[in-house]
Each structure stands twice: as structure tokens, then as C-alpha cells.
C-alpha positions as CSV (number, residue, x, y, z in Angstrom):
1,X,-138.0,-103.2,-50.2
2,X,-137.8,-100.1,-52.4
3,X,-140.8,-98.9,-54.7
4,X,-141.4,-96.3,-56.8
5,X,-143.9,-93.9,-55.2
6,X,-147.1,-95.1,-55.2
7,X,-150.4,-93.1,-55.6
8,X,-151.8,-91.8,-52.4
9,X,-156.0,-92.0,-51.9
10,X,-157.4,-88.5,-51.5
11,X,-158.9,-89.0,-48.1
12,X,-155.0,-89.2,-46.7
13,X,-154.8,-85.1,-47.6
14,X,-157.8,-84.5,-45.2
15,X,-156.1,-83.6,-41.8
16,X,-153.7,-81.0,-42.0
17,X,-152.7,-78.0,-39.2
18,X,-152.3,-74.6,-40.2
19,X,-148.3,-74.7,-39.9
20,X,-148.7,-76.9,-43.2
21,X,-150.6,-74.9,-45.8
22,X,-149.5,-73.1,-48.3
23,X,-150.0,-69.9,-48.8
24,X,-152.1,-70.5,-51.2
25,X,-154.7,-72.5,-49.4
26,X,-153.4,-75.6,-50.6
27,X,-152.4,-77.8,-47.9
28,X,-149.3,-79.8,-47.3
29,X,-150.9,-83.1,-45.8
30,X,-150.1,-84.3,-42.6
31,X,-151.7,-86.9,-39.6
32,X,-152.8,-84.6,-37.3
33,X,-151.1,-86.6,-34.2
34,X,-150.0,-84.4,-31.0
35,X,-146.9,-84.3,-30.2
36,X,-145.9,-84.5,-26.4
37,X,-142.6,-83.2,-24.8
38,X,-140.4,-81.5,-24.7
39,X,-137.7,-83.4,-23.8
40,X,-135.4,-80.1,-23.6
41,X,-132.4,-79.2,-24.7
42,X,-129.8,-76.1,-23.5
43,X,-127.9,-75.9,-26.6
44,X,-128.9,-74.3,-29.8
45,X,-125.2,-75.2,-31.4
46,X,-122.4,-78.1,-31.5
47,X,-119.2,-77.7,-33.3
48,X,-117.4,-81.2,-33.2
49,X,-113.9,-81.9,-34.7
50,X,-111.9,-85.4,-35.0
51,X,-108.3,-86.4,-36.3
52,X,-106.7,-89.7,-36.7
53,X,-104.1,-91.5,-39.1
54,X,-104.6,-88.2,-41.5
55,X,-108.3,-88.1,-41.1
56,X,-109.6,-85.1,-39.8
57,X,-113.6,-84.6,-39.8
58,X,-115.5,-81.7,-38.3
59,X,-119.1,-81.3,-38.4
60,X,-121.3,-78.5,-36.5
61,X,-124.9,-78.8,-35.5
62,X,-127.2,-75.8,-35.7
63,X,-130.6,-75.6,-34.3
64,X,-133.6,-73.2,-34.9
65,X,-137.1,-73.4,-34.9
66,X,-138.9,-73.4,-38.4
67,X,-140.7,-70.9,-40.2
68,X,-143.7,-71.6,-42.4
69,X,-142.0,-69.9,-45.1
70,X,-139.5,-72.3,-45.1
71,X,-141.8,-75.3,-45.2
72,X,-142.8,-73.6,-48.3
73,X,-139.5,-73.5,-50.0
74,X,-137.2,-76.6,-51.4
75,X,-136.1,-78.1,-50.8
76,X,-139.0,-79.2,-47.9
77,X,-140.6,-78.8,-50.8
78,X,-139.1,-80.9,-53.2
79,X,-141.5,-84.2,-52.0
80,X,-145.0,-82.9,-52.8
81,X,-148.5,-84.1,-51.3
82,X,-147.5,-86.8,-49.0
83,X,-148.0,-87.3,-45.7
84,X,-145.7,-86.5,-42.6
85,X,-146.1,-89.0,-39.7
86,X,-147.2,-86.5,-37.6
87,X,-148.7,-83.1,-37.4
88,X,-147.0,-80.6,-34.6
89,X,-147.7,-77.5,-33.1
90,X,-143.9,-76.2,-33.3
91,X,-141.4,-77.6,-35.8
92,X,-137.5,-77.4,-35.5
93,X,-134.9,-77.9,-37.7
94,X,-131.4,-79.6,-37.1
95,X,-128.8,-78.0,-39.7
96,X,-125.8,-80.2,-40.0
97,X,-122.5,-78.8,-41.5
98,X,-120.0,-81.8,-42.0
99,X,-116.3,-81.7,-43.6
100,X,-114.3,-84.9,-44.1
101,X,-110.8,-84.5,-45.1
102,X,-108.3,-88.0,-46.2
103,X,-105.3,-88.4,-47.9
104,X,-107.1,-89.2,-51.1
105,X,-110.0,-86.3,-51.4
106,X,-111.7,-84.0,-48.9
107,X,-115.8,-83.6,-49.6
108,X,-118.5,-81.2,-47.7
109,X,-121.7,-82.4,-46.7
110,X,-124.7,-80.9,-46.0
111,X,-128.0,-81.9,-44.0
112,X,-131.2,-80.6,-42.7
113,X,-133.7,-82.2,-40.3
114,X,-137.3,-81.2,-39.6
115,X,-138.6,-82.2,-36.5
116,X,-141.1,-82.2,-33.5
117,X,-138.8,-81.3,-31.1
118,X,-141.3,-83.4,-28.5
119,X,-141.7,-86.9,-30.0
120,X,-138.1,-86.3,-32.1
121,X,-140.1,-87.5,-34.8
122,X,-138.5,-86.5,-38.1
123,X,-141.0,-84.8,-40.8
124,X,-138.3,-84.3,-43.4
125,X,-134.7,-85.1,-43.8
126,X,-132.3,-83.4,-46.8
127,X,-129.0,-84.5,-47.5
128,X,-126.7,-82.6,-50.3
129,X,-122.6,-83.7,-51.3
130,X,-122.1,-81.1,-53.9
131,X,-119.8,-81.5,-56.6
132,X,-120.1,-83.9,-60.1
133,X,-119.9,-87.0,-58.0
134,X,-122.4,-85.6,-55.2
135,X,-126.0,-86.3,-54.9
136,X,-129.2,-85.1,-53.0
137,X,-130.9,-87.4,-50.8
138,X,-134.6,-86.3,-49.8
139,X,-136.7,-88.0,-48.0
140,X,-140.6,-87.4,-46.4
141,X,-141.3,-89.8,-43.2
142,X,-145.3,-91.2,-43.1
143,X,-146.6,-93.4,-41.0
144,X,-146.4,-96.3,-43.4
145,X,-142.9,-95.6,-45.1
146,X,-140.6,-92.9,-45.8
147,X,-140.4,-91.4,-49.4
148,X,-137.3,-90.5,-50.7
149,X,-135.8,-88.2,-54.0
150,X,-132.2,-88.9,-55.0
151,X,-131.4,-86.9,-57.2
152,X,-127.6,-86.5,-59.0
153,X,-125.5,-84.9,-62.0
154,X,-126.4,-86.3,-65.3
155,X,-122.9,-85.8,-66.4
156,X,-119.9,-83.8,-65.4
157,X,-120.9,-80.5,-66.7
158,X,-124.2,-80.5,-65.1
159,X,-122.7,-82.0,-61.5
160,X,-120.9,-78.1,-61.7
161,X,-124.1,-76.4,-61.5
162,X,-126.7,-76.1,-59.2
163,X,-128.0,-79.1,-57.0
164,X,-131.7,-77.8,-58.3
165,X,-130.3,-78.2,-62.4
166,X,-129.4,-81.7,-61.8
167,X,-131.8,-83.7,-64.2
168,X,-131.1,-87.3,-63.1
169,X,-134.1,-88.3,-60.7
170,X,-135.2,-91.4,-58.9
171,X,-137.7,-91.9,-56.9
172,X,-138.5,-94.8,-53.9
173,X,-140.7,-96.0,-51.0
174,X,-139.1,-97.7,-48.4
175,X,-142.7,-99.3,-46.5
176,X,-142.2,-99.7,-42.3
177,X,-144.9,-101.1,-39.9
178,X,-144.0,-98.8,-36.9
179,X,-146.7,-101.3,-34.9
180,X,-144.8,-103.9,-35.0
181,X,-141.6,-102.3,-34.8
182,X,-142.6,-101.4,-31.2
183,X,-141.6,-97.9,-32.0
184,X,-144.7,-94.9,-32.1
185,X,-142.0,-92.4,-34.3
186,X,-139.5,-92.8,-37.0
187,X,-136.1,-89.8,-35.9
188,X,-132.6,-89.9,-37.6
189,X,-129.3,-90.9,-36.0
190,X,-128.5,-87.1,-35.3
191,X,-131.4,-86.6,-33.0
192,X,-129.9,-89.2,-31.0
193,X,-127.3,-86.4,-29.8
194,X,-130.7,-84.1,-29.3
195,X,-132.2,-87.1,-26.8
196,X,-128.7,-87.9,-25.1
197,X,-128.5,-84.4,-24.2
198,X,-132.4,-83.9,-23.5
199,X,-133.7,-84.5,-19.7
200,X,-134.6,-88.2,-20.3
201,X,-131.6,-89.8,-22.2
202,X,-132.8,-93.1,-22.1
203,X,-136.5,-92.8,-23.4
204,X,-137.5,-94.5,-19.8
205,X,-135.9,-97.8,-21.7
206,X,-138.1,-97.6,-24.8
207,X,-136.0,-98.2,-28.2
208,X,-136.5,-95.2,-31.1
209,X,-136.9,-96.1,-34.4
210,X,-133.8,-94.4,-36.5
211,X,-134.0,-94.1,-40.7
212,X,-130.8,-94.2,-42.1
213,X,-130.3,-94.1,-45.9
214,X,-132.7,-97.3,-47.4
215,X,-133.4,-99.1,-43.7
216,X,-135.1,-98.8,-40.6
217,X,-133.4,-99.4,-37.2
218,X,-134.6,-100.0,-33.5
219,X,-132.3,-98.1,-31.2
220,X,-131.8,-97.9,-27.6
221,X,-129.7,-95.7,-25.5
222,X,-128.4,-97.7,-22.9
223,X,-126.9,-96.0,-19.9
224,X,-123.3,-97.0,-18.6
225,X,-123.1,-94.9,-15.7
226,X,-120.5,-92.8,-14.9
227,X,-117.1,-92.9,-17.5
228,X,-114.5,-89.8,-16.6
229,X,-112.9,-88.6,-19.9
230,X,-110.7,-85.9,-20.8
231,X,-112.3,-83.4,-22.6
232,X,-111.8,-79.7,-24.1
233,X,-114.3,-77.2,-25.5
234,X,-115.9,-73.5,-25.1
235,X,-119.3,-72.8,-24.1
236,X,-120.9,-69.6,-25.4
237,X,-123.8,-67.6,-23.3
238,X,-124.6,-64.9,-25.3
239,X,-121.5,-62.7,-24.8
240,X,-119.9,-64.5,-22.3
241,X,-117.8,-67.2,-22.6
242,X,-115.9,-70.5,-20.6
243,X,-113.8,-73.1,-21.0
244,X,-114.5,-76.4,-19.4
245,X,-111.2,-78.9,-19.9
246,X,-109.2,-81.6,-18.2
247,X,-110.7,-84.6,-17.1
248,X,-114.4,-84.4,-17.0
249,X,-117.5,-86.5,-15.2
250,X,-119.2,-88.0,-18.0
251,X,-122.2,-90.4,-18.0
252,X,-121.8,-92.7,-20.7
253,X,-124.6,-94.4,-23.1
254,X,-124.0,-97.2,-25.3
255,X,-126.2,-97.2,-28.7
256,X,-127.8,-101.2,-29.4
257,X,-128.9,-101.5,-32.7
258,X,-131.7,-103.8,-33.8
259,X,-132.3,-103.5,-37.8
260,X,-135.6,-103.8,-38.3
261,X,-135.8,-103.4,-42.2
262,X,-135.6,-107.0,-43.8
263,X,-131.9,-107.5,-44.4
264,X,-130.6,-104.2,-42.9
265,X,-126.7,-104.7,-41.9
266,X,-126.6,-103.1,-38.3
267,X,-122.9,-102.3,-39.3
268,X,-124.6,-99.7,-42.1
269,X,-126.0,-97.9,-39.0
270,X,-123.5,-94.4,-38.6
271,X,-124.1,-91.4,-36.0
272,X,-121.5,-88.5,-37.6
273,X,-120.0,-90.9,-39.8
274,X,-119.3,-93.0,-36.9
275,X,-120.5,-97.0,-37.0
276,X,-119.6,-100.0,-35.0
277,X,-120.0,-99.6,-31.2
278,X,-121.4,-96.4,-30.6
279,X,-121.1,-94.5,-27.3
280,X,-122.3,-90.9,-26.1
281,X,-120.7,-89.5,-23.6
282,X,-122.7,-86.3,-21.3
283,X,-120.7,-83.8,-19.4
284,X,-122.6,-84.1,-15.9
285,X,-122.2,-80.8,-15.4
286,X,-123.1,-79.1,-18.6
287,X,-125.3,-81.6,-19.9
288,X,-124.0,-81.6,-23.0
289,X,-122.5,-84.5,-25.5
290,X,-118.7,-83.7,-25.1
291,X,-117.6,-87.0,-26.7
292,X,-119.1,-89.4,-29.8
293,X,-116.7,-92.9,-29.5
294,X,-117.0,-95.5,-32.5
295,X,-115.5,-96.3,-36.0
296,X,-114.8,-94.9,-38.9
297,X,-113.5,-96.5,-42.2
298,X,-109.5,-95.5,-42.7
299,X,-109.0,-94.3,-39.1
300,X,-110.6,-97.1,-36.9
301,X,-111.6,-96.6,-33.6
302,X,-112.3,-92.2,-33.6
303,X,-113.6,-90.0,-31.0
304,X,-115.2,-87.2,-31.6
305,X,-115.2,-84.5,-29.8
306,X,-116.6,-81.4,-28.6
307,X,-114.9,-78.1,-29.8
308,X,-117.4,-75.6,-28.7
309,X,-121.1,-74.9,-27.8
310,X,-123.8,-72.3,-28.3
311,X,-126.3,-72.3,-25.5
312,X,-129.9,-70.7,-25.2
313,X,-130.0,-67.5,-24.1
């Protein structure tokens, strides 16, 4: 259940790593909890793309590491003096670029996840629709709960201006025991793509605990062995270039969804607007996920696939 945000003790601001201060000396709180990994990726960039019964989606993943500038700025910023779940050495960020276009409206979305790129626990996750009907959805992961800003247009003048002018606020804590979830770290649904793709898809069979909008869901990757599929996409090395296409070896995992939030609809869980039965499918000999299988509302059962990659140099 949602609350407003509660006031925080002093002694939870006592641990804090360097990578979390301000320059100012002031700290940005955190628990100082190591994290351990990697688990590895070799792509720094995914560029997906989907059509069915006139919808078409596209959506491109970026990844970087983060600055401590940028932990600085909003809007990491824009949840102050509460505590991240976990203190790392090295932090990355997941930039997600989506487009959704239907006979009825087209809309843009876009996202940023801040991450220990070990543990794929998520520190921060930012979510911004523009537009008069859009909203920004921010939230800050603890330990106990995860914190969240929405914040929208107060009218249809103001919903034309800047996402930082919009005046209509609410704030909420959504509380999580992560003991007896049975999971040590709180991630999003797009890190799940990060893991698949990582050197230990399957977590050696331990479930991940994935936040998705007001609820918090146990998820495993199960693996469903070898599933050929026909796939088509460009892989980028620096200058060079290759196609991979035709019919591909893939190794297949199936997402199981457990909702662990009281009253959580596993059917609300999505992976790139995608819900239902969820699949993943790895090109064995790329290692990357060439293929995201499940529903969406208006085209039914979609696949998404992938268009092109950016690998580390």
C-alpha cells in the first residue's frame, strides 16, 4: 500500500561512498552494501523495432557508465535525502528511447535506469511521456520500499512546457520486505534483457525482484533450451560492421512471474510494453537478445525484434 513519504531518522544518512556526495560536501545517503559481479555484458546499445495490425513500436537501449555530475543533476536529483538500497563502486545507466505508433495517437517515451551493473540492483529509475496528457514517474529504491514522484501538467497550457514547470506533484512509498521476498535486490523489467544477455542468464535459479509502476514482482528466468528463430539485425564494432540473418540458434528463456506486492495482477507485469507470457530469446552465437515474444494490447501476440547492436569496443 502507497504512503506519502515518511520522515527518515537521521542515523539512515550516516553511510554514504564518495560517488554520492555532493559537491558540496553534503552527502546523498546510501547503505554502504558491496556489490558483486559483474555479470557482463558485450553490448553497450539495442535498437529493437515491432509491427502488427497497424502497431508499430521501436524502442533503443543505450548504456553508459555514470558520472557523478550526473548523480548531481535531475532529475537523479529530483528525490532528495533518501536512501538507495545499496551503495556501489561503479554505477551505470540504462537510457531507454521508446516510440509507439496506433491508428488512434502515436506517443514517445522516455526512461533512465541507474544501476550496479553487478547485483542489477536499480538505485534510481525516471520515466517521462511528454506532452499535456504525459507525466514523470520517479522513483528511489531503499531497502524497505521504493519512493516515487509523479509528477504531471496542471492544465493544458502548462503540459506544453517543460516537464521541470509542471506544478502538479504527488508523492508515495510503496514499503517491500526483500527478506521475505527471498530476493537480496530490487532491478526493473529492462535489466532483465541486461541478465539474459549477461554470462549467467538464469541467476543459478534464484528469482530477481522486478519494480514495475506501484508493485513488486518475483521473477525468474527459466531456460527452454535451444528454440531456432528467424532473425535479422546489424552488429556494429567500432567501424566495422555485419549482418547476422536467416534462421538463427537461439536459446530461449521463459519469464515466471510471482507478484509479491499484496494484490499485484501478474498480468500488469510488461518488459517493452510487452505482458502476458514473456520469452527472451539469445543468439548463441552473438550472445545477444535478438527476439522479446509476448502481448501487447491492440496487436496481441508481438515479437520484438532486434534491428541492430552497438558492441564494446
Amino acid at each position: 500500500m502507497a504512503s506519502e513519504f515518511p520522515r527518515l531518522p537521521l542515523c539512515v544518512f550516516l553511510l554514504c561512498l564518495p560517488l554520492f556526495c555532493q559537491a558540496g560536501g553534503e552527502p546523498l545517503p546510501a547503505v554502504a552494501v558491496t556489490d558483486v559481479g559483474p555479470p557482463g555484458v558485450n553490448w553497450t546499445s539495442l535498437r529493437y523495432a515491432a509491427s502488427r495490425f497497424g502497431v508499430n513500436l521501436s524502442t533503443t537501449l543505450e548504456l553508459d557508465r555514470s558520472s557523478r555530475e550526473e548523480m548531481q543533476a535531475p532529475p537523479f536529483t529530483a528525490i532528495r535525502n533518501e536512501p538507495f538500497q545499496i551503495a556501489p563502486d561503479v554505477v551505470m545507466r540504462l537510457d531507454i528511447h521508446a516510440h509507439a505508433e496506433t491508428m488512434l495517437d502515436s506517443y514517445n517515451t522516455e526512461g533512465r535506469a541507474w544501476f550496479a551493473p553487478g547485483s542489477l540492483a536499480v538505485l534510481q529509475r525516471d520515466r517521462l511521456k511528454p506532452g499535456p496528457d504525459g507525466s514523470r514517474k520517479t522513483y528511489r529504491f531503499a531497502r524497505d520500499g521504493a519512493f516515487r514522484t509523479r509528477q504531471e501538467p496542471n492544465g493544458h497550457n502548462e503540459g506544453r512546457q517543460p516537464p521541470a514547470n509542471w506544478t502538479k506533484i504527488k508523492h508515495n512509498f510503496y514499503p517491500y520486505d526483500l527478506v521475505a521476498s527471498g530476493c537480496d535486490r530490487v532491478t526493473t523489467p529492462e535489466l532483465l534483457l541486461y541478465r539474459a544477455s549477461s554470462r549467467d542468464p538464469v541467476n543459478g535459479g534464484i528469482p530477481v525482484c522486478a519494480f514495475v509502476d506501484d508493485a513488486l514482482y518475483r521473477v525468474w528466468l527459466e531456460s527452454r533450451g535451444e528454440a531456432p528463430r528467424p532473425a535479422d539485425y546489424a552488429v556494429k564494432t567500432g567501424a566495422a560492421m555485419h549482418k547476422f540473418s536467416g534462421n538463427r540458434k537461439t536459446l530461449k528463456f521463459s519469464l515466471r512471474v510471482e507478484p509479491i506486492t499484496p494484490g499485484a495482477d501478474p498480468a500488469a507485469f510488461e518488459l517493452l510494453e510487452l505482458r502476458g507470457a514473456i520469452a527472451i530469446y539469445i543468439d548463441a552465437e552473438t550472445r545477444l537478445p535478438v527476439l522479446i515474444t509476448g502481448e501487447r494490447a491492440g496487436a496481441g501476440e508481438l515479437d520484438v525484434g532486434l534491428v541492430e547492436a552497438v558492441l564494446r569496443e
